[in-house]
C-alpha positions in Angstrom: -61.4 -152.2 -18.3 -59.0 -149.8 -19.6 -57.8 -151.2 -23.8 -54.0 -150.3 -24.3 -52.6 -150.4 -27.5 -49.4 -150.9 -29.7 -49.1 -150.2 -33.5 -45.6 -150.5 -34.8 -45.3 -148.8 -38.0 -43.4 -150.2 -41.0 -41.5 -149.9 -44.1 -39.2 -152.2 -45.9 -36.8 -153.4 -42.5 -38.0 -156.8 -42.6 -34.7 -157.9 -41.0 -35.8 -156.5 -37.6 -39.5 -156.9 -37.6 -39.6 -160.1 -36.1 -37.3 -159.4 -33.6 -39.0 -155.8 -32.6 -42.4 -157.5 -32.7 -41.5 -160.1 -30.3 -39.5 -157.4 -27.8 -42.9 -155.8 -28.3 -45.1 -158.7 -27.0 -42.5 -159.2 -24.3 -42.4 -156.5 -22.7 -46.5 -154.8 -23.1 -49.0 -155.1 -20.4 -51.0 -158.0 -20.9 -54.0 -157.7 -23.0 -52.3 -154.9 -25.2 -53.4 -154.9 -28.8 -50.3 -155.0 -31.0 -50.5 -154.2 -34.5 -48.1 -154.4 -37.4 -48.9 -151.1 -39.7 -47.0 -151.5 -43.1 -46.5 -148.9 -45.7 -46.6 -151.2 -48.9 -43.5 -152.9 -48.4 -41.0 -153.9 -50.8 -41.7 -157.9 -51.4 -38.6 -160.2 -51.9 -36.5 -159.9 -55.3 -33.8 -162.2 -54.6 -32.8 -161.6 -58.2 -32.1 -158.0 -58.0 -30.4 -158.3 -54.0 -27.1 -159.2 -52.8 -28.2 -159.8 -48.7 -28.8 -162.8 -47.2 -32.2 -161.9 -46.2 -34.0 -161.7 -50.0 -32.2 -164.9 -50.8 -32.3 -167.6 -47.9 -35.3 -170.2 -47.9 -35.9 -168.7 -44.4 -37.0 -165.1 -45.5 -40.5 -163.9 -44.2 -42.7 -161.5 -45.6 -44.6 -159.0 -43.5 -48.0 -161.3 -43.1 -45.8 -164.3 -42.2 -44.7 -162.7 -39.0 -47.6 -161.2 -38.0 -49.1 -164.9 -37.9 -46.1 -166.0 -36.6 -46.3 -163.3 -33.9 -50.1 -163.7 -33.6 -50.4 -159.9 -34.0 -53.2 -158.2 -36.1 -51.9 -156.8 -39.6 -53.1 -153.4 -41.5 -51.3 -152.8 -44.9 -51.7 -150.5 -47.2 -50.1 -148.8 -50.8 -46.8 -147.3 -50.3 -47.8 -143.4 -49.4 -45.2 -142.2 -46.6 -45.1 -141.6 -43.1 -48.7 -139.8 -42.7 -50.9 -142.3 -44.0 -49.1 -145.1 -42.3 -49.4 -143.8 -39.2 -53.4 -143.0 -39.5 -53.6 -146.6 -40.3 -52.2 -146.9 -36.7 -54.5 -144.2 -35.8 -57.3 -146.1 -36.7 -56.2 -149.4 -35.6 -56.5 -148.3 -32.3 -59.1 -146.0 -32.2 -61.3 -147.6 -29.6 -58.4 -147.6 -26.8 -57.7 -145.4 -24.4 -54.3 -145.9 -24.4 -51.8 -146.3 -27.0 -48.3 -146.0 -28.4 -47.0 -145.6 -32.0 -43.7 -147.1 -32.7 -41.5 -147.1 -35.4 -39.4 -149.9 -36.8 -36.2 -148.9 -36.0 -36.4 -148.6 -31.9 -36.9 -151.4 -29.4 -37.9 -152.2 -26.0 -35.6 -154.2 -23.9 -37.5 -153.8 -20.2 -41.2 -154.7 -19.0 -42.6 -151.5 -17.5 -41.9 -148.8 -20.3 -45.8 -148.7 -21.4 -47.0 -148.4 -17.4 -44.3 -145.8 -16.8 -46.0 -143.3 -19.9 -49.7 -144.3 -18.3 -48.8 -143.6 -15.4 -47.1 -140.0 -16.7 -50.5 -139.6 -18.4 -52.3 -140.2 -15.4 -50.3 -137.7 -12.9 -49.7 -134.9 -15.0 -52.8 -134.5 -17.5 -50.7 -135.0 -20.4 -51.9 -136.5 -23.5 -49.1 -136.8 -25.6 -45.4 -138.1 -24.4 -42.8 -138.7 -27.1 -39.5 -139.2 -27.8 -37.7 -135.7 -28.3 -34.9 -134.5 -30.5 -31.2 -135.3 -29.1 -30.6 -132.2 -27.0 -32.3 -131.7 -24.3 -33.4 -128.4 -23.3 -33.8 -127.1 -19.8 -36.9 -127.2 -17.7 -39.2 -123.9 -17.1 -41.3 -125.3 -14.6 -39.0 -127.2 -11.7 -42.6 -127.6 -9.7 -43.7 -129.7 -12.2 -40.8 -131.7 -11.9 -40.5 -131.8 -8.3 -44.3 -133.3 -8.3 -43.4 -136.1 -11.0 -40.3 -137.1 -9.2 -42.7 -138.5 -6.1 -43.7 -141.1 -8.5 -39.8 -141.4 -9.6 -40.7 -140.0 -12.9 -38.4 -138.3 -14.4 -39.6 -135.6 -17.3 -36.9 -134.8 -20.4 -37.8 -131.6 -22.2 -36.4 -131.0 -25.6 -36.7 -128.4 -28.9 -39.0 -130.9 -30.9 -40.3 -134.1 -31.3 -39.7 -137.1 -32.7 -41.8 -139.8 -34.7 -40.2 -142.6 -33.5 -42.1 -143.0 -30.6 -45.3 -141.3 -29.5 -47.6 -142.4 -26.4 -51.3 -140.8 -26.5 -54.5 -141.3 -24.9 -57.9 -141.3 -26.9 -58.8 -137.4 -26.6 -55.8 -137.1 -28.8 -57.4 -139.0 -31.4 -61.3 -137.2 -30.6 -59.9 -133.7 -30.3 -57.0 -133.6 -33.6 -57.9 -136.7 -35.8 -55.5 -137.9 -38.0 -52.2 -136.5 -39.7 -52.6 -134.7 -42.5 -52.5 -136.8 -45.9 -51.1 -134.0 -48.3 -48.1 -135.5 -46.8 -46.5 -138.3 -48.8 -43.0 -139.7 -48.0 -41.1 -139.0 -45.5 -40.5 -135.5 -43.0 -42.6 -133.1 -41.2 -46.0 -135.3 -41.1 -45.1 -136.3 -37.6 -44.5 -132.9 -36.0 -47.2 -131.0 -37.9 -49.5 -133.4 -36.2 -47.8 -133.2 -32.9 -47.9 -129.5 -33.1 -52.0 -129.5 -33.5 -51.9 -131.9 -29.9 -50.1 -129.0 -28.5 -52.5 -126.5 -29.9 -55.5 -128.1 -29.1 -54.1 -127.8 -25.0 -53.9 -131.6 -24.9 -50.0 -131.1 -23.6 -50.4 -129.5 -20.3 -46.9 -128.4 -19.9 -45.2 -125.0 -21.7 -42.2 -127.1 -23.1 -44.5 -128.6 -25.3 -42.4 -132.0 -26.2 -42.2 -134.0 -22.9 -40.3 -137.6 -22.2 -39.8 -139.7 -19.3 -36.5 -141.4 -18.3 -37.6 -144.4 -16.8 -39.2 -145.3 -19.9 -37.2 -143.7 -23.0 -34.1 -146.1 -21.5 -36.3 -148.8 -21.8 -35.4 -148.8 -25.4 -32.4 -148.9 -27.8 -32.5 -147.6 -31.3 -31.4 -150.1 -34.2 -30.7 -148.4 -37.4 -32.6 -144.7 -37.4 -31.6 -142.8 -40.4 -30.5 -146.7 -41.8 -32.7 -148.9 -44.2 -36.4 -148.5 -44.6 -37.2 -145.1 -46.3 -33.9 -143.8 -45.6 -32.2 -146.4 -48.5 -33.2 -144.2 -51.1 -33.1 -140.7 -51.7 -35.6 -138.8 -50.1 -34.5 -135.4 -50.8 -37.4 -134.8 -53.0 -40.1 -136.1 -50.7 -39.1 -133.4 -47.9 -39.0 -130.7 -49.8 -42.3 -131.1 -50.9 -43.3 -131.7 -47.7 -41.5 -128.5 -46.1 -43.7 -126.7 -48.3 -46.9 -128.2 -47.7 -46.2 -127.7 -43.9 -45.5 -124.2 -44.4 -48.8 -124.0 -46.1 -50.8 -125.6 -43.3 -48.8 -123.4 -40.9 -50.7 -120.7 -42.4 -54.4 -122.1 -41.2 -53.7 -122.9 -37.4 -56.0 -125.4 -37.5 -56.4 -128.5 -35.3 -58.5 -131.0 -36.7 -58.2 -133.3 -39.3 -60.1 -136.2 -40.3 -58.6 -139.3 -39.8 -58.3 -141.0 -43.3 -57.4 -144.4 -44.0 -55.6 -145.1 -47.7 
């Protein structure tokens, strides 16, 4: 029996958990494990916050929805976008397929997780995700042509992004976990992504691969709005640019996957 799972990462857009969560449950095969991953959340303050949602009797922290979801829970101390997401890493470790989501994108249609499985499946792929606004053009039209029998379509594009990333377990065996001298937010995600790609695990030249049927499956609600982008994190990726231009330096592919 094949284990599918979901982790949705978080950070401080309570607002919309709920509602993603419950798209989430919606629209996953059934059996999928779904898992809330949240990066040390800010709690409510209702003294120091102006919205609605720190101040009504009806707010919910991040445990009350995943009970009231009946979805599994790992939190952890605020450290950024890397440990986070080996939290998800780890919280699905033991399937063979999975998806990492962020908290800003939803799903709207059954279907989407079957389409990237089934993507997976024909093409030898192990990592499908989201890729940057302009899409580039394709190099190998054969490849193409034999994904469209299954009315797949494949969307190639310069990078990728972090906002949703579908793997299978080699992925996990073969490149471990993202690299934890990364705190904050920027370049964690593609750093990581780029040792998949090294390690062969992305069987295609264009390195960052989508499919259409299943990226409109979802609509994106907020992106560059609330969670780590209300404050300034200016500091935080210039850090991090230079710790990724030191790691650029090793070429290696495997990292341990660390839980903080």
């Amino acid at each position: 029996m094949i284990k599918r799972g979901i982790a949705l990462c978080h950070y401080n857009r309570l607002d919309k958990l709920g509602e993603i969560v419950e798209a989430i449950k919606r629209t996953a095969p059934g059996g999928t494990r779904i898992v809330i991953c949240d990066d040390g959340s800010d709690g409510p303050n209702p003294a120091n916050a102006e919205d609605d949602l720190w101040n009504g009797s009806d707010f919910k922290t991040v445990s009350q929805i995943a009970k009231e979801h009946d979805v599994l829970l790992v939190q952890g101390p605020n450290k950024g976008v890397a440990a986070n997401k080996n939290r998800a890493l780890w919280a699905l470790q033991d399937c063979q397929l999975l998806c990492i989501l962020e908290d800003d994108l939803k799903p709207t249609e059954r279907g989407w997780f079957e389409t990237y499985e089934a993507a997976a499946v024909m093409s030898g792929i192990h990592h499908f995700c989201r890729v940057e606004d302009k899409e580039v053009p394709e190099e190998v039209p054969a490849f193409t042509a034999y994904m469209a029998e299954a009315n797949l379509t494949p969307i190639y594009g310069p990078s990728p992004r972090g906002d949703l990333t579908f793997i299978t377990s080699q992925v996990i065996q073969t490149v471990g976990g993202f690299n934890p001298l990364f705190r904050g937010a920027g370049y964690a995600h593609g750093e990581w992504s780029s040792r998949v790609s090294r390690a062969g695990l992305i069987n295609h030249p264009q390195k960052w691969v989508d499919i259409k049927e299943a990226r409109d499956k979802f609509v994106q609600i907020g992106d560059t709005e609330g969670g780590r982008w209300d404050t300034d994190v200016s500091d935080q990726l210039r850090r991090n640019h230079q710790v990724l231009k030191q790691l650029q330096r090793k070429e290696y592919t495997y990292h341990d996957l660390v839980m903080e």
